[in-house]
C-alpha positions in Angstrom: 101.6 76.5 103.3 98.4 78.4 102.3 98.1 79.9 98.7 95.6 82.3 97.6 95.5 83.6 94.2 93.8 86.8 93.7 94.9 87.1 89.9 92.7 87.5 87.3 93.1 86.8 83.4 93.3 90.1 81.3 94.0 92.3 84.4 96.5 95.2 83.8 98.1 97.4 87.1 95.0 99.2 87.5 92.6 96.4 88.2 94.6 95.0 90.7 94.8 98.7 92.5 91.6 98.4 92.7 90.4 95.1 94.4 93.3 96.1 96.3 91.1 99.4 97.8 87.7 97.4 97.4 88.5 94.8 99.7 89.9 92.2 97.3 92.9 91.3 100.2 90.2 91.9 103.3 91.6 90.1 106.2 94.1 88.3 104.8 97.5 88.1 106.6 100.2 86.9 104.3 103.8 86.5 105.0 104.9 86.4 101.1 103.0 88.4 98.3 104.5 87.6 94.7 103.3 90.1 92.6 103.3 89.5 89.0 101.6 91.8 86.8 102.1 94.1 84.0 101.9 91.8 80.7 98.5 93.1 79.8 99.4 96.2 79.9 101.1 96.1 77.2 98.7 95.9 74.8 98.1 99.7 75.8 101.6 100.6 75.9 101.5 102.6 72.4 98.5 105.1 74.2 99.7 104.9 77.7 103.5 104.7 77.3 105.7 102.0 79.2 106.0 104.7 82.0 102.8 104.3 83.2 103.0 100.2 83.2 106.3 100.8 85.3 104.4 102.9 87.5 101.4 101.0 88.1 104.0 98.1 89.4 105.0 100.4 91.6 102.0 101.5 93.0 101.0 97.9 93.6 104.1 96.9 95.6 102.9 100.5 97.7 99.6 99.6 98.2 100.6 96.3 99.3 103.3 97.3 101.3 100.7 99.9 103.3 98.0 96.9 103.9 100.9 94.7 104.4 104.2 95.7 106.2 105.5 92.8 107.5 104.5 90.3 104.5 108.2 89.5 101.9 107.2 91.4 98.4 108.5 89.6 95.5 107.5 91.7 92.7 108.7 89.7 89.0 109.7 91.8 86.0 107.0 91.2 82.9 108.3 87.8 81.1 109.2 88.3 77.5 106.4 87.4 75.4 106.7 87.1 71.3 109.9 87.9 69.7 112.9 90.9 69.5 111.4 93.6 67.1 107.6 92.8 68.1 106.2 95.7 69.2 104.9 94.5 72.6 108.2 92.5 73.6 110.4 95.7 72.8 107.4 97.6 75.3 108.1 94.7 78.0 112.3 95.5 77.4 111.6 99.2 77.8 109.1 98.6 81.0 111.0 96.3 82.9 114.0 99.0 82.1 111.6 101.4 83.5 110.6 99.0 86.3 114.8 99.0 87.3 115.0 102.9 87.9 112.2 103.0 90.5 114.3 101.1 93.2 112.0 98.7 94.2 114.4 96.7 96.4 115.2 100.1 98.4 112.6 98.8 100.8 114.4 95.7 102.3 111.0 93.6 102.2 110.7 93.4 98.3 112.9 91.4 96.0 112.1 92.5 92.1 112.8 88.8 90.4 114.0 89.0 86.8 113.6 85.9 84.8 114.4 87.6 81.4 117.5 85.3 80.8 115.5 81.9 82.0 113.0 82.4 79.4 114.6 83.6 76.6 118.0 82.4 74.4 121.1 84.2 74.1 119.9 85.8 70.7 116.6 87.1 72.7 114.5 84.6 70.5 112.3 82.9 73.5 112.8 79.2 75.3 109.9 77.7 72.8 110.1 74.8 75.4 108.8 77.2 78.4 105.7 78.9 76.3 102.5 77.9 74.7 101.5 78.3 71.1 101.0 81.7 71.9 104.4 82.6 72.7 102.5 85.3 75.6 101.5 82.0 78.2 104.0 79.5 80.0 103.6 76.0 79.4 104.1 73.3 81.8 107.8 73.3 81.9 107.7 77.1 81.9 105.8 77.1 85.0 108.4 74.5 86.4 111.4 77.2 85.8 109.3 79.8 87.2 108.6 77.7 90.3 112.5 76.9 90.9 113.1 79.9 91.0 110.5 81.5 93.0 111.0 78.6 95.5 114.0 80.4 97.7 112.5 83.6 98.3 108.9 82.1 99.0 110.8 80.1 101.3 112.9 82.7 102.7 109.8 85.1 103.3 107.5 82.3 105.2 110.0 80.8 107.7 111.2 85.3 108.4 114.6 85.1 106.9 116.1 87.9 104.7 114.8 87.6 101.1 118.0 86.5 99.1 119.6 89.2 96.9 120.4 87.0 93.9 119.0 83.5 93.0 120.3 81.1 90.2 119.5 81.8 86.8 119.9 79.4 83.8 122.9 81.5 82.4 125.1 80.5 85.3 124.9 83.6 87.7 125.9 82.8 90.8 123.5 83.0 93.9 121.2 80.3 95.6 120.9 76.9 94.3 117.4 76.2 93.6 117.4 73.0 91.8 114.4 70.9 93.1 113.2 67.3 92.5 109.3 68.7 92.2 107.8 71.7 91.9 105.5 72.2 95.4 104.7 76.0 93.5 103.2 73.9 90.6 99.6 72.5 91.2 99.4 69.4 89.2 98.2 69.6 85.9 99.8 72.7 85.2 
């Protein structure tokens, strides 16, 4: 399986928009496009609002669907960063809750993945064990759970099967097991 990664640090929606119409995916023929973005766009959220984060997901998974219609769309949810009553992890609860009402999955292709309850504890306070110093970046391990889990619907999306509707979290819900003995999502080192 091929991997390109067209992600760039400090991009928010609106940077990825546009490599999008500049030729950033170019002849490129993909059968799974994850899509995570929206983190840094945060750090606007007080002059922008939440909306507009929500939206610019949105348009992403539309411009990729139009350059793309037969590629799997998994689009994940922002991951909480910081702690309950920061400012920017309360933005990412109110923009993933914005993220929810614009029925993403209404296109069959696209699977929005929410890994809210893998990263954090019951009280909110984040998995310390699955984030740098930083409490904003995964570490090792983190990328390990977020690799698990992303495992059955990259699979699903590459051999043409029907992107699952629930996958196993860490809280129990029921859905696809995706317990692995390495991480093939992982390059080493990370």
């Amino acid at each position: 399986m091929s991997v390109i990664n067209i992600g760039i640090g400090g991009d928010k929606t609106q940077n990825v928009l546009w490599r999008l119409d500049h030729g950033g995916v170019a002849g490129l023929q993909p059968k799974v496009i994850v899509l995570m973005i929206g983190n840094n766009n945060m750090f606007f959220a007080p002059e922008t609002g939440v909306e507009a984060a929500a939206a610019g997901v949105q348009e992403c998974v539309r411009n990729l669907r139009g350059k793309f219609p037969d590629a799997k769309i998994v689009a994940a949810k922002i991951l909480p960063a910081h702690a309950p009553g920061n400012r920017f992890y309360e933005d990412i609860v109110r923009t993933n809750a914005a993220i929810d009402k614009l029925d993403l999955e209404g296109d069959v292709g696209v699977r929005v993945l929410d890994l809210w309850s893998d990263f954090t504890e019951a009280d909110g306070q984040l998995c310390g064990e699955l984030y740098a110093a930083d409490r904003i970046h995964l570490s090792e391990a983190g990328y390990g759970v977020y690799a698990r889990r992303l495992q059955p619907l990259v699979n699903a999306g590459v051999t043409g099967e029907a992107l699952p509707k629930r996958v196993h979290t860490r809280s129990g819900v029921l859905g696809i097991n995706t317990s692995v003995e390495t991480n093939p999502l992982v390059p080493e080192g990370h």
